[in-house]
C-alpha positions in Angstrom: -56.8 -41.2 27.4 -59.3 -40.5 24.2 -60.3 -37.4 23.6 -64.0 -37.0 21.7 -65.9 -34.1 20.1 -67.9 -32.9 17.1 -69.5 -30.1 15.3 -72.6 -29.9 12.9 -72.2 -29.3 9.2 -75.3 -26.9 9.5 -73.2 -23.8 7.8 -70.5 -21.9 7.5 -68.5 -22.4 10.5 -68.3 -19.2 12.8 -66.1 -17.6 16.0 -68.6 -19.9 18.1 -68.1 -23.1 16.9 -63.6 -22.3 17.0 -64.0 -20.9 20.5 -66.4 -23.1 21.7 -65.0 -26.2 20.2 -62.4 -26.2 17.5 -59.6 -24.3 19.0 -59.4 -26.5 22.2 -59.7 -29.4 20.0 -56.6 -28.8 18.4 -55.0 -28.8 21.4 -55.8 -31.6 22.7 -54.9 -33.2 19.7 -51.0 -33.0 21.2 -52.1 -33.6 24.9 -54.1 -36.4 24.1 -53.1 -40.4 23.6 -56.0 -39.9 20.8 -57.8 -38.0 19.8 -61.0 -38.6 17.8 -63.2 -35.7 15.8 -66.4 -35.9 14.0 -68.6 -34.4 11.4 -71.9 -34.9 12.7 -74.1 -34.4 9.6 -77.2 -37.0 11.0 -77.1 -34.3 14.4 -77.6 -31.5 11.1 -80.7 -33.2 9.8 -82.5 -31.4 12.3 -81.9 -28.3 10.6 -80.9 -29.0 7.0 -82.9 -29.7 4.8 -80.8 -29.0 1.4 -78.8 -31.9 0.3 -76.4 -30.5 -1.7 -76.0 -27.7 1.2 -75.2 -30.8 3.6 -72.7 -32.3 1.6 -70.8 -29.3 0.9 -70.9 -28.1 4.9 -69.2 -31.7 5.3 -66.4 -30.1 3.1 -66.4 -26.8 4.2 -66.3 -28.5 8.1 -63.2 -30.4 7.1 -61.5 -28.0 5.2 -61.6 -25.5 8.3 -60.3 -28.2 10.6 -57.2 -29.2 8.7 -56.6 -25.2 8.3 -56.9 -24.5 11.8 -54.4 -27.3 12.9 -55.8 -30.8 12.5 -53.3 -33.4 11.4 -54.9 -36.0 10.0 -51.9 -38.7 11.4 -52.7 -37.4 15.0 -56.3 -37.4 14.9 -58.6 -39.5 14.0 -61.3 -37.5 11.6 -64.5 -38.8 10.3 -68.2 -38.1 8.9 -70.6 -39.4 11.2 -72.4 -41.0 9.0 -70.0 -43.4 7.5 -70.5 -45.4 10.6 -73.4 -47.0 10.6 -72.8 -48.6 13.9 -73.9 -45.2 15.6 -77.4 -46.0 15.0 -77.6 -49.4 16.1 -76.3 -48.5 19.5 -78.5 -45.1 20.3 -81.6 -47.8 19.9 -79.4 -50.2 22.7 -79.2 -47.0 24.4 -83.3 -45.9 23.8 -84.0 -49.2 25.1 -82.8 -47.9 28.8 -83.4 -43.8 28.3 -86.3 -42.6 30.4 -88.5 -39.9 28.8 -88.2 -37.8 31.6 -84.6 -37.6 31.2 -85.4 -36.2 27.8 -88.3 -33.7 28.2 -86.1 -32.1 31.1 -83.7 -31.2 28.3 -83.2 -27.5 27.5 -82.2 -27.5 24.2 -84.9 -29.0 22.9 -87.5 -26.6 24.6 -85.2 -23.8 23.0 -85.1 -25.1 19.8 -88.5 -25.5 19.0 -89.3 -21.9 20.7 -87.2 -20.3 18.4 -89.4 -22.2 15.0 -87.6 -25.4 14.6 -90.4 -28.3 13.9 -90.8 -30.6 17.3 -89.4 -33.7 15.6 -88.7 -36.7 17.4 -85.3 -36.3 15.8 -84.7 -33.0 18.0 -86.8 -34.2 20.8 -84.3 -37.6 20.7 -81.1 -35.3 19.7 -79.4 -36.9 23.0 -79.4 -40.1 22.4 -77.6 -40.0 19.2 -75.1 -37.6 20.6 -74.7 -40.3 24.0 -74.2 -43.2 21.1 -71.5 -40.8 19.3 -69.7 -40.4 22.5 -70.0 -44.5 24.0 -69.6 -46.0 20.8 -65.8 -44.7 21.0 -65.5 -44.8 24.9 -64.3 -41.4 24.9 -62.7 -40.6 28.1 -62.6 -36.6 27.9 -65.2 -34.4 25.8 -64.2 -31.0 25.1 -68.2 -28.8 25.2 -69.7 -25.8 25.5 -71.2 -24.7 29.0 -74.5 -25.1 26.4 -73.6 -28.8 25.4 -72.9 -29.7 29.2 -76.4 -31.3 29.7 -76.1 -33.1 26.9 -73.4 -34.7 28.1 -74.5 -35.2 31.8 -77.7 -37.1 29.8 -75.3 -39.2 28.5 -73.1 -40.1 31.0 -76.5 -41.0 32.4 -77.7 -43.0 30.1 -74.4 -45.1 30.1 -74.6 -45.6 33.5 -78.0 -47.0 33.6 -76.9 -49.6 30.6 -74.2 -50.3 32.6 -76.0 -51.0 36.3 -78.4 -53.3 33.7 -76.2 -55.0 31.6 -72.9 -54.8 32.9 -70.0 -52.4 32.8 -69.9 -51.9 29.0 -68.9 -48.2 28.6 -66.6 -45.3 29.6 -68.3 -42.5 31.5 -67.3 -39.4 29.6 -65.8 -36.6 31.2 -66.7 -33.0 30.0 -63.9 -30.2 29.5 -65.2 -26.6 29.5 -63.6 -23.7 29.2 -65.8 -21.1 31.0 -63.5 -18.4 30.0 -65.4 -18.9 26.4 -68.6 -21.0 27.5 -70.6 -18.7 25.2 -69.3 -16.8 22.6 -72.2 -14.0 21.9 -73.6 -13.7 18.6 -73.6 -9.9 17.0 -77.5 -9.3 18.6 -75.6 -10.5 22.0 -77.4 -14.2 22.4 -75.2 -17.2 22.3 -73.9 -17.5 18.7 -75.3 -19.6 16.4 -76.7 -20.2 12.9 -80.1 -20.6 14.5 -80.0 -17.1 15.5 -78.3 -15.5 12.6 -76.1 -13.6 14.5 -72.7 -15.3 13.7 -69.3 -13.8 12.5 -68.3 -16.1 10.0 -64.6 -17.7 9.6 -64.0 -18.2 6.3 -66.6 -15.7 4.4 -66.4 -13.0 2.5 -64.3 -10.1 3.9 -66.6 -7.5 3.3 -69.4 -8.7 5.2 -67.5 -10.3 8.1 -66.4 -6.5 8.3 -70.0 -5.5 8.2 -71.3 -7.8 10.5 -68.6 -6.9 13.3 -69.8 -2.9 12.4 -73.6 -4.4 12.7 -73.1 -6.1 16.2 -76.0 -4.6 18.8 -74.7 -2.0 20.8 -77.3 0.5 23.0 -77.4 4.5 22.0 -75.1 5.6 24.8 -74.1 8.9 23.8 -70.1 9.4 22.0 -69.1 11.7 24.8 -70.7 9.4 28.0 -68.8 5.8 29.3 -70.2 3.2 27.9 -71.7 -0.2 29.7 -69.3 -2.8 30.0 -70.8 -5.2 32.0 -72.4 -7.8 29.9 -70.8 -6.0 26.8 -71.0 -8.1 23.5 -67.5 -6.1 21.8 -65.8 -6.9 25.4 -66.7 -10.3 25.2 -65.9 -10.9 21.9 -62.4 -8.8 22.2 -61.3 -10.9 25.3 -61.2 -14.1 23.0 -58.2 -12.3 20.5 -56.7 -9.9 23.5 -54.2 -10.5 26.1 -56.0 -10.0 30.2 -54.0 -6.4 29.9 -55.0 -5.3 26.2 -58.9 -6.3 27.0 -58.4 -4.0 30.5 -57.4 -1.4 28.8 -60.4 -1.8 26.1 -62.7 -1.8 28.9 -61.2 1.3 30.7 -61.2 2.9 27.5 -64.8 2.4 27.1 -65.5 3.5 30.7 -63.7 6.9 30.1 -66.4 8.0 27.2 -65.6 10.4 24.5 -65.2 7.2 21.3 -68.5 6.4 19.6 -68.6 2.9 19.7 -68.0 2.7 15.8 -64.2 3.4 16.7 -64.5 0.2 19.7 -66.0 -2.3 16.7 -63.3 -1.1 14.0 -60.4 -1.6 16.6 -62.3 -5.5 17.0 -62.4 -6.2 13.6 -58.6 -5.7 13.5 -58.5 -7.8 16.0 -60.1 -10.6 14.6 -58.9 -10.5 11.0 -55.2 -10.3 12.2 -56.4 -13.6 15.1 -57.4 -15.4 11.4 -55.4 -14.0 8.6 -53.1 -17.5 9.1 -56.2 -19.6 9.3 -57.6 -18.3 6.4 -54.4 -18.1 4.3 -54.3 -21.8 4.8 -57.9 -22.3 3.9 -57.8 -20.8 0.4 -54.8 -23.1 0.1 -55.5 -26.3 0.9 -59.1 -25.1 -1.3 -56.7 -25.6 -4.0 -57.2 -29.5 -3.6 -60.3 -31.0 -3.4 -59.1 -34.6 -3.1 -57.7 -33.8 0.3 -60.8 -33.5 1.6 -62.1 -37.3 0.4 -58.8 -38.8 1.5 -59.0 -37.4 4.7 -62.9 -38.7 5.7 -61.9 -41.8 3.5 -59.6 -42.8 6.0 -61.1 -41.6 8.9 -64.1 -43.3 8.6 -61.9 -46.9 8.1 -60.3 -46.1 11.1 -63.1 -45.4 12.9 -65.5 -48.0 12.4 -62.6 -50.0 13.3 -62.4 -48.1 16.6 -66.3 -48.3 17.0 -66.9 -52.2 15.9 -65.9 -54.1 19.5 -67.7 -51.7 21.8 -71.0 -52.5 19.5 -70.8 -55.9 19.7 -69.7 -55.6 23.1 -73.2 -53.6 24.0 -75.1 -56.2 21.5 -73.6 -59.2 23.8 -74.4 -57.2 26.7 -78.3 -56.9 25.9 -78.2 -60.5 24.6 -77.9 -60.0 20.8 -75.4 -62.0 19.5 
């Protein structure tokens, strides 16, 4: 069984993208017969428009893999775009991709509501993520609930190649987590960089301190119980708490009599004590910068090795020898 995921180099890595992606990739790096993880810096294009910002979020993304468990002789780790093949094959898959299948996609629609420019890059964003998945016939894809259409569309899309050229790829299988589907941001909207309403991993103490003291909480009064259906600090608290300790955080909340000051401060110890390992070994392993190059250096050999027969496998397929 192969296990396949990614994540963008769009920023500093946040709660989001460990929860949502990171954390269970780790773990399936010792349940899996491989495991295979990406950069996907082309995916960031999207958004990024600062090359030297790009090239150092490659890093950064990296860097917080290997310090949050990755071993680079289990897993196969790699920068997207040191495998050219990626692009031949999302115009194999184009060639068979209604537009309908596209313009019923949500996260374009939301993109480009929020300000991002309508590119056919965003508007195409599927595609690309269907070839990153095929081109290494992944068998298991570890998402967010928010990724899941994306990988229904390609699941899709290698089932129609398949019904016209012949059984040529794995249909991927997605593994959620709907315990952490969607980590919320501190304004209570799915975290993400878009939004800027992330808690940052690896940044500066200070304001990961003052962003958890920032998050969006109503003017309940100290000595009234507080909401906690729906409540951002519960959400977030049930990601570092046993089932009892987040019970009790609730019930405490639901007595009244705290201002909800004392509910983010007793979060915030939470989290740092969740990462103080993680980011003990970060500022390590910061210490040298050739890791990082051997690590994608390798990883891309290996993969293109990985990705070269299901190419020419689809080339052959369409008739492109």
């Amino acid at each position: 069984m192969r296990v396949f995921s990614g994540v963008q180099p769009s920023g500093a890595l946040h709660l989001g993208n460990y929860f949502g992606m990171i954390e269970r990739a780790i773990a399936w790096q010792a349940r899996a017969e491989e495991a295979v993880y990406f950069v996907a810096d082309y995916h960031a294009l999207t958004s990024v428009s600062d090359p030297a910002a790009l090239r150092q979020s490659v890093r950064e993304v990296t860097l917080a893999f290997l310090a949050c468990g990755l071993d680079p002789q289990k897993s196969l780790f790699f920068r997207q775009s040191a495998v050219p093949e990626v692009h031949e094959l999302a115009w194999l898959l184009s060639c068979v991709t209604p537009m309908g299948l596209l313009e019923r996609c949500h996260s374009y629609k939301d993109k480009t509501a929020r300000g991002l420019a309508a590119s056919h890059a965003l508007f195409a964003y599927p595609v690309l993520m269907a070839a990153d998945i095929l081109l290494y016939q992944a068998n298991v894809v570890p998402v967010g609930k928010d990724q899941k259409q994306h990988l229904e569309v390609a699941r899709d899309i290698a089932q129609k190649f398949n019904d016209q050229f012949g059984a040529t790829f794995t249909l991927p299988e997605p593994d959620i987590a709907e315990t952490v589907a969607v980590v919320p941001g501190t304004d209570g909207q799915k975290m993400s960089k878009s939004y800027k309403n992330t808690l940052d991993l690896f940044g500066d103490p200070k304001s990961f301190a003052k962003a958890v003291m920032g998050i969006k909480t109503d003017s309940t009064p100290v000595a009234d119980p507080k909401p906690t259906e729906g409540s951002t600090l519960v959400a977030l608290f049930s990601l570092v708490a046993s089932k009892e300790e987040t019970a009790a955080y609730v019930a405490d909340l639901a007595k009244g009599g705290r201002g909800y000051g004392d509910y983010k401060k007793e979060l915030l110890a939470r989290l740092d004590a969740r990462f103080a390992p993680i980011r003990e070994k970060h500022a390590e392993l910061s210490k040298d910068p050739q890791l990082v190059d051997d690590v994608l250096a390798d990883g891309a050999r290996r993969a293109r090795l990985l990705a070269a027969p299901t190419l020419e496998k689809a080339r052959r397929a369409v008739g492109i020898n």
